[in-house]
C-alpha positions in Angstrom: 0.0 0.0 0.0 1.0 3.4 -0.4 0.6 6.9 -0.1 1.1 9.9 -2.5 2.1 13.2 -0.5 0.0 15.9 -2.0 2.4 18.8 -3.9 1.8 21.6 -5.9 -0.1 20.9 -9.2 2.5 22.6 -11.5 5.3 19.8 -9.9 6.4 16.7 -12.4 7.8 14.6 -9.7 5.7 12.7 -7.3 7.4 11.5 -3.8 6.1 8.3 -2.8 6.2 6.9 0.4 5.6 3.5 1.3 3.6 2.0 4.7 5.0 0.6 7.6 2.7 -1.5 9.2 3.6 -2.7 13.0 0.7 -4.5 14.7 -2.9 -2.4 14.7 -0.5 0.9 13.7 0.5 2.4 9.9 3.6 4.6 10.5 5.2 6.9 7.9 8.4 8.3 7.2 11.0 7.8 9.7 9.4 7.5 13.1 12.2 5.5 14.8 11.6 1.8 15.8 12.8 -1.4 13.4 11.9 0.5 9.9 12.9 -1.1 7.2 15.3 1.4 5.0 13.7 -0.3 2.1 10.2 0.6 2.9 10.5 4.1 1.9 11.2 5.2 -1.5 13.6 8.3 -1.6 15.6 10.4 -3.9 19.1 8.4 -4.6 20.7 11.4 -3.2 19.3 10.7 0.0 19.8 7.0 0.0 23.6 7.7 -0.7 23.7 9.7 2.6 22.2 7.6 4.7 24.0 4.8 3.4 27.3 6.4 3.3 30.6 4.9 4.1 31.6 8.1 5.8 32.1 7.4 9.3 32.0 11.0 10.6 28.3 10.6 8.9 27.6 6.9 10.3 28.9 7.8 14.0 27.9 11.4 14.7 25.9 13.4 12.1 22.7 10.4 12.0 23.0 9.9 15.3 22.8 13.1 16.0 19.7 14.1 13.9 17.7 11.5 16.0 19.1 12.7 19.2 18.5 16.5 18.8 15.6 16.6 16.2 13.4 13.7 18.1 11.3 12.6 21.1 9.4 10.2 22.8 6.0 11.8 22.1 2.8 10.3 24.0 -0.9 11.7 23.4 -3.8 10.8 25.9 -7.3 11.5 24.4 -10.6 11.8 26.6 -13.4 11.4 26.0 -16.5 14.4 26.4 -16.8 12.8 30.2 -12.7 13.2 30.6 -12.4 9.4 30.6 -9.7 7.2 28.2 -10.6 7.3 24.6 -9.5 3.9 24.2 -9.8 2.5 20.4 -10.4 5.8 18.7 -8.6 6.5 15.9 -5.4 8.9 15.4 -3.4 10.1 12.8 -0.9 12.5 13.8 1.3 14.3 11.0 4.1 16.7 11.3 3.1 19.9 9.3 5.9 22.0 9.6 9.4 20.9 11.5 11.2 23.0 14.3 13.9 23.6 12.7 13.5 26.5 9.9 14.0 24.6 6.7 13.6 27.7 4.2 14.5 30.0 1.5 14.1 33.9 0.6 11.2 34.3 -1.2 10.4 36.6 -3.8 7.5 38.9 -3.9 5.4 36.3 -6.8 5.4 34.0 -4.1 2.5 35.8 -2.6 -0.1 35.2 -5.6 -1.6 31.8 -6.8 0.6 30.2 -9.7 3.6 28.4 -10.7 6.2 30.7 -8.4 4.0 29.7 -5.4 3.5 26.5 -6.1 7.2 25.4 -6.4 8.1 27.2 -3.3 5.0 26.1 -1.1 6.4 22.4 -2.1 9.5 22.4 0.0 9.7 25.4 2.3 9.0 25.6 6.1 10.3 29.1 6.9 10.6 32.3 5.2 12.2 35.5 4.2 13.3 37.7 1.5 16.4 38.5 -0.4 15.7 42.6 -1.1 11.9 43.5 0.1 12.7 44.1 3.9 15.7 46.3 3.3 15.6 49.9 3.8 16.2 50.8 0.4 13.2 49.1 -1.1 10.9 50.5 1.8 11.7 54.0 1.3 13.4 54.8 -2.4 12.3 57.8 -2.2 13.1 59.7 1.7 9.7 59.8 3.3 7.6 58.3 1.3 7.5 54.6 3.1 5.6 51.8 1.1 5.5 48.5 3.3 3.0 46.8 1.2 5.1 44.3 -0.2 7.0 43.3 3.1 3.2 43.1 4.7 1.9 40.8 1.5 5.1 38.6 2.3 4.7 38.5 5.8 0.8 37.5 5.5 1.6 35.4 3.1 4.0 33.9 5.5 2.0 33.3 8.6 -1.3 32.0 6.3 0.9 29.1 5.7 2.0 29.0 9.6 5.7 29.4 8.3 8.1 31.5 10.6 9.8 34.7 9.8 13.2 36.1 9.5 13.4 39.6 9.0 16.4 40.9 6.2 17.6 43.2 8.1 16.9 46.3 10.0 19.3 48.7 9.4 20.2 48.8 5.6 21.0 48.3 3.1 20.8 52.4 2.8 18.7 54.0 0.2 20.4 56.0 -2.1 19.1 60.0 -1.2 20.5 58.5 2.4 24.1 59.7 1.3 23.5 63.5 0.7 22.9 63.8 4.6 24.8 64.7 7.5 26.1 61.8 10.1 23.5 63.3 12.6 21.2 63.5 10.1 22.0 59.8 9.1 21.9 58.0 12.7 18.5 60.0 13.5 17.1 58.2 10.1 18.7 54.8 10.5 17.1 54.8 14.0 14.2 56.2 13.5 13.5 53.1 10.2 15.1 50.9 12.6 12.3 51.2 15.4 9.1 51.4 13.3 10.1 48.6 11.4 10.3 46.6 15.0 7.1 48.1 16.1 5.2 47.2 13.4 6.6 43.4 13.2 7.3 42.3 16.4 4.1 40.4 16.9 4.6 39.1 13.1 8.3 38.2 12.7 9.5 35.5 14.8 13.6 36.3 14.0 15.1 39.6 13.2 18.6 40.4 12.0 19.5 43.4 13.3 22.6 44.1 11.8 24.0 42.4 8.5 28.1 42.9 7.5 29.1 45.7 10.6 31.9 43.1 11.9 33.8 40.8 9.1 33.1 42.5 6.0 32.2 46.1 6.4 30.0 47.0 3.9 29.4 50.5 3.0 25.6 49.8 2.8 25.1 48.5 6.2 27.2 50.6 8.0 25.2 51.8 11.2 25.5 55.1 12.0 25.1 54.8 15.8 26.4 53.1 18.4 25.2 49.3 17.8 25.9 48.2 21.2 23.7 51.0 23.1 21.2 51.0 19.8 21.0 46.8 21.0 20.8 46.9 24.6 17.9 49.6 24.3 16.3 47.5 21.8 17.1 44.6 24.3 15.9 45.9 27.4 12.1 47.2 25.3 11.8 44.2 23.5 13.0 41.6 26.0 10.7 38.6 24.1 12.4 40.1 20.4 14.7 37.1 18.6 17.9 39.4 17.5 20.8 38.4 15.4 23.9 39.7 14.2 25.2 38.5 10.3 27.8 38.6 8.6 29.4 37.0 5.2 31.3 34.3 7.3 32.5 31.3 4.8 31.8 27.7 5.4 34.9 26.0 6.5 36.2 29.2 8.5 35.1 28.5 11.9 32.8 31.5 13.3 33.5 33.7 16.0 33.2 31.9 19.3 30.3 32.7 21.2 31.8 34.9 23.9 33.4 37.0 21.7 30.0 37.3 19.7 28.3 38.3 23.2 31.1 40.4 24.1 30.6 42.5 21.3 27.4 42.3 21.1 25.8 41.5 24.3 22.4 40.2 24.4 22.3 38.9 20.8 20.5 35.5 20.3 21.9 34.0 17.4 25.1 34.5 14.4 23.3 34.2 11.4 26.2 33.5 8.3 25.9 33.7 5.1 27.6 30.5 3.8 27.3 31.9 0.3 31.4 31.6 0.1 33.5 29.9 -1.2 31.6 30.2 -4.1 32.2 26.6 -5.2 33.4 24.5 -1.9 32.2 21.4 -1.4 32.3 21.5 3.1 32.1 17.7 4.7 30.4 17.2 7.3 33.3 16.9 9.7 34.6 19.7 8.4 31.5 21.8 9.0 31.5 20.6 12.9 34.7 21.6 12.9 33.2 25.5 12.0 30.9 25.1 14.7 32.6 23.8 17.6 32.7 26.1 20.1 28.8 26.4 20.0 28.3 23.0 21.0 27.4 23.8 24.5 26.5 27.2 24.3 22.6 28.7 23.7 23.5 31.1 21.1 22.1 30.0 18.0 23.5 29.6 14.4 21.2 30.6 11.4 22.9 30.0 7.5 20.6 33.0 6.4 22.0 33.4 2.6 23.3 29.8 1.0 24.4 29.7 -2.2 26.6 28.3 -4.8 28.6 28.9 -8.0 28.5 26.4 -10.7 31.8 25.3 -12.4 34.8 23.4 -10.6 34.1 22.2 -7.2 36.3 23.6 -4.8 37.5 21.6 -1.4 38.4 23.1 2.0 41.9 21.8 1.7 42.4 23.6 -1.7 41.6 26.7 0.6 44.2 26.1 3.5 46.5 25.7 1.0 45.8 29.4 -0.4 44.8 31.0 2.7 47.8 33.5 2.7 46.4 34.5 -0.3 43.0 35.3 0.8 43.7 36.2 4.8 42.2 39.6 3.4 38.9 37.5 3.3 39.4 35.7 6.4 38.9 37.2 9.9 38.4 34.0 11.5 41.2 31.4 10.5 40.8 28.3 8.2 41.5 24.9 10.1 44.9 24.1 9.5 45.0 20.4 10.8 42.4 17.8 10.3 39.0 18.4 11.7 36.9 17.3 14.6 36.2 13.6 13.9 37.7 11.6 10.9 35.5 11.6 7.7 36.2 10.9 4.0 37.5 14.0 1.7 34.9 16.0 -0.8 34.5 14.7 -4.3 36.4 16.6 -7.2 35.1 17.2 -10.5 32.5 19.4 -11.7 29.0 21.2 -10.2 26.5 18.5 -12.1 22.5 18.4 -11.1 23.2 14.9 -9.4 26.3 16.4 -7.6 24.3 19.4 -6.5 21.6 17.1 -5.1 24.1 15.1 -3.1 25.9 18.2 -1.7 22.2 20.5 -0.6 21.1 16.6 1.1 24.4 16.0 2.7 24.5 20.0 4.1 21.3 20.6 4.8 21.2 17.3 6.8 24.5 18.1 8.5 23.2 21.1 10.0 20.1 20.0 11.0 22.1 17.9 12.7 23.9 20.1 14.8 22.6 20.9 18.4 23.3 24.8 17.8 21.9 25.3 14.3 18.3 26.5 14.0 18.0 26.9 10.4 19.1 26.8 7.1 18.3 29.5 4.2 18.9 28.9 0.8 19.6 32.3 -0.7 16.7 31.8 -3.7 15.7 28.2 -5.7 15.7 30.2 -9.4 14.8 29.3 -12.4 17.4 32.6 -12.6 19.4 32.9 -9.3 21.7 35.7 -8.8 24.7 35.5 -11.1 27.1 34.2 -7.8 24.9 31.8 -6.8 23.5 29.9 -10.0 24.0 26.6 -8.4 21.1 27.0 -6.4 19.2 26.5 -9.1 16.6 24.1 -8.1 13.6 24.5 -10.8 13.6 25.3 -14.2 12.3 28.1 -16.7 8.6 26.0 -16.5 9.3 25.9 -12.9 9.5 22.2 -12.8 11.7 20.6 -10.2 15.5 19.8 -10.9 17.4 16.7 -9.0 18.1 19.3 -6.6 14.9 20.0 -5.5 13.6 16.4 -6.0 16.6 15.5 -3.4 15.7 18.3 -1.1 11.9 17.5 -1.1 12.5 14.1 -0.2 14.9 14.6 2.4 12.8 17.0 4.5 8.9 15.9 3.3 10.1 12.0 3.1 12.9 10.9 5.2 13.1 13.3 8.3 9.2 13.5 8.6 6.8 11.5 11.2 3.0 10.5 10.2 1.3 7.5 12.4 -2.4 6.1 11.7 -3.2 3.5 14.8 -5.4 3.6 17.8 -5.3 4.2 21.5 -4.7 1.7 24.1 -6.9 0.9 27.0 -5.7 4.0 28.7 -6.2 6.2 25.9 -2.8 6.7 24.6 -0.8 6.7 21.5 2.8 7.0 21.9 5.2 7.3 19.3 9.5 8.8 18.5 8.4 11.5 15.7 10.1 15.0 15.1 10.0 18.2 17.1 7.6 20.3 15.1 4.0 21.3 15.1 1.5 18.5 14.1 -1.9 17.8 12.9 -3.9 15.5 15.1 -7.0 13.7 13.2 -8.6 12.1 16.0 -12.3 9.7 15.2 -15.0 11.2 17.5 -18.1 8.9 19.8 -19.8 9.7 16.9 -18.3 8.8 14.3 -17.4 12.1 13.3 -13.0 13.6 12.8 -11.7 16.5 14.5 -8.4 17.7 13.9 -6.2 19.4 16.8 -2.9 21.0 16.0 0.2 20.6 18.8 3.5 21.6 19.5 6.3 18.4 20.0 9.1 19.9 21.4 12.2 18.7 24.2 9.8 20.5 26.8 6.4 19.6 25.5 6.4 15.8 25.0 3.0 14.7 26.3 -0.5 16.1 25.5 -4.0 15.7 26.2 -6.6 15.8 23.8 -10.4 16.0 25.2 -12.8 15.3 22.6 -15.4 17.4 23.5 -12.9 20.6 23.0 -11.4 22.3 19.5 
C-alpha cells in the first residue's frame, strides 16, 4: 500500500512513500523503531547519505539528527466525560518541523501560480532577499511603502511558516548619502524602530545588523552606536529574537560565542551567510569543525544566505592551502590540521545536477544535525538565481523541479518527517519517537465524526492531552 504526498499541481515529480505496518499501527516516514530502510522510496541522493561509508556521517551526524531533532511523544485523548478514549482512531502528521528549513522568497510568491507552487512544495520558513531592506521600503526619503513586506509577511503566517526579518538597518537607500552623520543615525534609527514596532508580533527572527563586523559593507554601515542601539532594543523588547550577520564562509570557523556576546551583548543567534566559497564542497566533519565552540553554548546559528557557483568544485583543503592568499577574506582562521572527527574528503570534478543534489542533502542534513543550528536559508531556488549563486538553481524556466529540489523534497517531506495512523490503548494513549515540530492530530469522534487538533512536540512539551469534546 502506499501513499502519495500531496504537492503543488505545476510539480512533475511525485514522492512516494511507502507503509509501515507494526501491529494495529500504519507509520510513515521515519518514526524510529525497526523501519525497514527499504520501505520508503527516496531520492538516490538521500539514499547515498544515509548509506554512506563516511564514518563522521555513520557515527555522529545520524545519530545526531535523532538525538537533537526527536522525542518520545505520548498523546492521551478523553473522552467528552474526561475518561480514556481507548480505540479511537489517530493520525498525527508533522506539518511544519522546528527547525526552519527555508528560503528567501520573492514577492510572486504571494499570488496563486507556478512561483507559489514550487516554493509552497519544499519550504517551512521564510524570508526575503531585497523586500525588507531599507532601500526598497523607502526609495524615495519619506515616502515609506511597506505593502510588499506586509503581503510577504501575510503570506508567511497563512501558511503557519516563521519569519526572519532581512535586516533592520540597511542596506541604505540611495538619497541617504547627501545627509549629514547626525542627520543619518536619526534616520537609521528612526527606520530601525518602526520597522520593530510594526513586526514584532509578526516576525519570529530579526537580524538586526548584517556585515558591521567581518566585511564592512558600506551599505550596512550603522550610524550609531550598535551596542547601546542593541541593549535599548534589548531591554524594550526583552521577548524580540535578535541576530547579528555577517558574510562568514563555510569552513572558517565562526566567531566563538563569547566574543559574539562580548561585542554584542544580548544577541540571540550568528546568522552567516555561507554563500562563500563560491564553489566548496564542506564535509560534514569539516562543518562541525566550523561550529565547535557552539556546541554547549545557547547562542544559535542561522545559515541566512546559502548559495553556490556552478563550475569546478572547490575543497576546503584547496583553501588552506591558499589561505595567505586570501587572509584579506578571512577574519576567522581556516583549520589548519584535520578536523573534529575523521570523515572521508569532498568529491572533485565538476557542479552536475546529481552532484548538486548530493551536496544540498548531505549540508542541509548536516546542519540539522547540529545541536546549535536552528535553520538553514537557501539564498533563492531560481529558475534565474543571482549571477554568484547559479548553483542554487533548483527549478527550471517551467518551474518544474531539478534533481536538486527532488533531493531536497525528499529529504525534508520524506525521510526526516513523522506521520502514524493507529489507535489508542486501554488507557487512551498513543505513543510514538516523531520529530520536534508542530502536528496535525486527526482524531475519530463517539460519533463517528473527525476532529483535527494542531500541537506543539518539542524537548519541553512531549505529552499532550486531547479532550474530545474541546477544539
Amino acid at each position: 500500500m502506499a501513499v502519495i504526498l500531496s504537492l503543488p499541481r505545476c510539480l512533475s515529480v511525485l514522492m512516494i512513500v511507502s507503509l509501515f505496518v507494526a501491529s494495529d499501527s500504519s507509520v510513515f516516514g521515519e518514526t524510529g523503531g525497526n523501519l525497514d530502510k527499504g520501505m520508503i522510496e527516496l531520492h538516490p541522493a538521500v539514499e547515498a547519505f544515509f548509506g554512506s561509508d563516511d564514518p563522521f556521517i555513520q557515527e555522529t551526524v545520524i545519530p545526531n539528527i535523532d538525538r537533537y531533532n526527536r522525542g518520545d511523544a505520548e498523546l492521551q485523548i478523553l473522552s467528552s466525560k474526561g475518561e480514556p478514549a481507548s480505540g479511537v482512531e489517530v493520525h498525527a502528521k508533522l506539518v511544519r518541523h522546528r527547525f526552519l528549513f527555508g528560503c528567501s522568497a520573492p514577492s510572486e510568491v504571494v499570488e496563486p501560480g507556478p512561483v507559489q507552487d514550487s516554493w509552497l512544495g519544499l519550504w517551512e520558513a521564510g524570508t526575503s532577499r531585497f523586500l525588507m531592506k531599507w532601500s526598497h521600503i523607502e526609495k524615495i526619503e519619506g515616502v515609506r511603502d511597506f505593502s510588499r513586506v506586509d503581503s510577504l509577511v501575510d503570506f508567511f503566517h497563512e501558511h503557519g511558516f516563521p519569519v526572519e526579518f532581512h535586516f533592520l538597518t540597511g542596506y541604505h537607500p540611495e538619497w541617504l548619502k547627501e545627509k549629514s552623520p547626525e542627520e543619518k543615525a536619526a534616520l537609521q534609527r528612526a527606520h530601525t524602530l518602526e520597522v520593530i514596532e510594526r513586526y514584532r508580533d509578526r516576525v519570529d527572527y530579526f537580524q538586526l545588523y548584517n556585515e558591521i563586523w567581518k566585511t564592512h559593507i558600506e551599505l550596512g554601515e550603522v550610524f550609531f552606536d550598535p551596542q547601546e542601539f542593541l541593549a535599548e532594543i534589548r531591554e524594550k523588547y526583552p521577548d524580540l529574537e535578535l541576530g547579528i550577520c555577517d558574510c562568514w564562509w563555510f569552513g572558517e570557523r565562526l566567531p566563538s560565542p563569547d566574543i559574539v556576546r562580548q561585542k554584542f551583548p544580548g544577541i540571540d543567534y550568528v546568522g552567516m551567510h555561507g554563500h562563500k566559497p563560491r564553489q566548496i564542497w564542506i564535509t560534514p566533519a569539516e562543518l562541525y569543525d566550523s561550529f565547535a565552540s557552539y556546541v554547549d553554548s545557547d547562542l544559535k546559528i542561522h545559515v541566512t544566505e546559502f548559495g553556490i557557483h556552478t563550475g569546478k568544485i572547490e575543497t576546503l583543503a584547496e583553501l588552506v592551502a591558499n589561505q595567505a592568499e586570501m587572509k584579506h577574506w578571512l577574519q576567522f582562521k581556516l583549520p589548519t590540521a584535520t578536523p573534529v572527527g575523521e570523515g572521508l574528503p569532498a568529491p572533485t570534478g565538476e557542479w552536475t545536477d546529481e552532484r548538486r543534489a548530493e551536496y544540498f542533502v548531505q549540508l542541509v542534513a548536516t546542519c540539522f544535525s547540529h545541536p546549535s543550528v536552528r535553520g538553514f536559508n537557501f539564498w533563492g531556488m531560481g529558475p534565474t538565481p543571482r549571477p554568484y549563486i547559479l548553483g542554487n538553481r533548483l527549478i527550471d524556466d517551467q518551474y518544474r523541479p531539478l534533481p536538486p529540489y527532488e533531493a531536497l523534497q525528499s529529504l525534508i517531506k520524506g525521510k526526516l518527517t513523522t506521520e502514524i495512523r493507529t489507535k489508542a490503548d486501554d488507557t487512551g494513549r498513543v505513543k510514538f519517537r516523531g520529530y520536534y515540530g508542530e502536528y496535525e492530530v486527526t482524531v475519530s469522534h463517539e460519533s463517528g465524526t473527525k476532529k483535527t487538533y494542531r500541537i506543539n512536540l518539542s524537548p519541553r512539551s512531549l505529552s499532550h492531552k486531547i479532550e474530545l469534546s474541546k477544539r
